[in-house]
N, C-alpha and C positions, 0 to 999 in steps of 0.2 A: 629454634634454639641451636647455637653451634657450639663446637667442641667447648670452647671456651666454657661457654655457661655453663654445662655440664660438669667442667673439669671443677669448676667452682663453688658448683652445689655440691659435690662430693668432698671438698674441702671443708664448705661451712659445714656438714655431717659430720665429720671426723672432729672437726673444733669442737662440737655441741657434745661427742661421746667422750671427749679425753676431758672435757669440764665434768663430766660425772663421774667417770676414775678418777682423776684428780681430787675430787671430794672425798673419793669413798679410802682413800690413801691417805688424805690427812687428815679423815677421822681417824683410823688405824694408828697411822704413829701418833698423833695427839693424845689417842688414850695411853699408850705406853708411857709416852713422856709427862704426860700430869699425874698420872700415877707414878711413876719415878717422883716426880718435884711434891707431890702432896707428902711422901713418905718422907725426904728429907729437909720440909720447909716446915719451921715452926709457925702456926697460924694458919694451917692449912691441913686441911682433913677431909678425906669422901667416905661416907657412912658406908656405902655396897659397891658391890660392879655394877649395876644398873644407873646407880647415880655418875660413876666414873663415864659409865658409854654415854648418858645424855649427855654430861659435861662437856665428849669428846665432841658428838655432835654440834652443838653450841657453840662451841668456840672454834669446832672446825666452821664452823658457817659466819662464824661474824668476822672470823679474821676474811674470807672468802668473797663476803658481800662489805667488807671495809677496804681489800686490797683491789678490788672491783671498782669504786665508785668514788673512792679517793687515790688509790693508785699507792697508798703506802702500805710498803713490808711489816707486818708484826714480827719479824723475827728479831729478837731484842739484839742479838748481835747483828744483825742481817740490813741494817737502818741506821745505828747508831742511838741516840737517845729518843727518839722519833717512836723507832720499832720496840724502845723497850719501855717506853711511856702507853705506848697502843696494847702490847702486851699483859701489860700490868691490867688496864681499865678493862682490858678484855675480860684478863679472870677473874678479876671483880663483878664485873657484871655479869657474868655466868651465876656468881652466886643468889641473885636476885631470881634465875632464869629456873634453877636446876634445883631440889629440893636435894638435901644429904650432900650438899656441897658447901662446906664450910671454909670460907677465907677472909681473913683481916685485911686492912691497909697493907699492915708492914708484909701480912704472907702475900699480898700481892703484889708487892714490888717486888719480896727475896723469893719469891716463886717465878717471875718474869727470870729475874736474872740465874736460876739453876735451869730453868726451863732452856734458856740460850747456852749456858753451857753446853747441856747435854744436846742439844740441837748439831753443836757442833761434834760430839762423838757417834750420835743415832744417824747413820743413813736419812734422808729424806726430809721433809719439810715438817715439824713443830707446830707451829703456828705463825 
């Protein structure tokens, strides 16, 4: 094995640990920001914080394994109507996923699109 290889297994290691900070940061702001969007989106309600951190989790992980294997953005601003249709279906289908997470049609589309707002005033990545 020469330098090379070396240099490039320590690479793939650092890719492999910033993909798991990476996750564990957009659960963090994901829960801020849906708890922001649940509070001001009519059609959308989380019963506890427990149900808020699953949700967080949940949707940090589909956006995560959606931007992974199809290569698109959910950030509804961040895409254009792409990111905000991927958004939308996202936190709909959380509701199915996460119990005490309640969302309609409509609070899943006018929750996408506060979710992008504030995306653009919160430091960091949304969804």
């Amino acid at each position: 094995m020469d330098n090379n290889d070396k240099n490039r297994e320590r690479t793939d290691n650092r890719t492999r640990d910033w993909d798991i900070g990476e996750i564990l940061i957009r659960i963090l702001v994901t829960a801020i920001v849906v708890g922001i969007a649940a509070f001001l989106t009519p059609g959308f309600s989380i019963n506890n914080l427990w149900s808020l951190i699953l949700a967080a989790v949940v949707i940090a992980l589909l956006d995560y394994l959606i931007q992974k294997f199809t290569g698109v953005n959910a950030t509804p601003f961040g895409r254009g109507i792409t990111g905000f249709i991927v958004a939308a279906i996202i936190l709909y289908a959380t509701k199915f996923i996460v119990p005490g997470f309640n969302i309609s049609v409509w609070g899943a589309i006018i929750g996408a699109l506060v979710i992008g707002i504030i995306d653009v005033i919160i430091p960091g990545r949304a969804m």
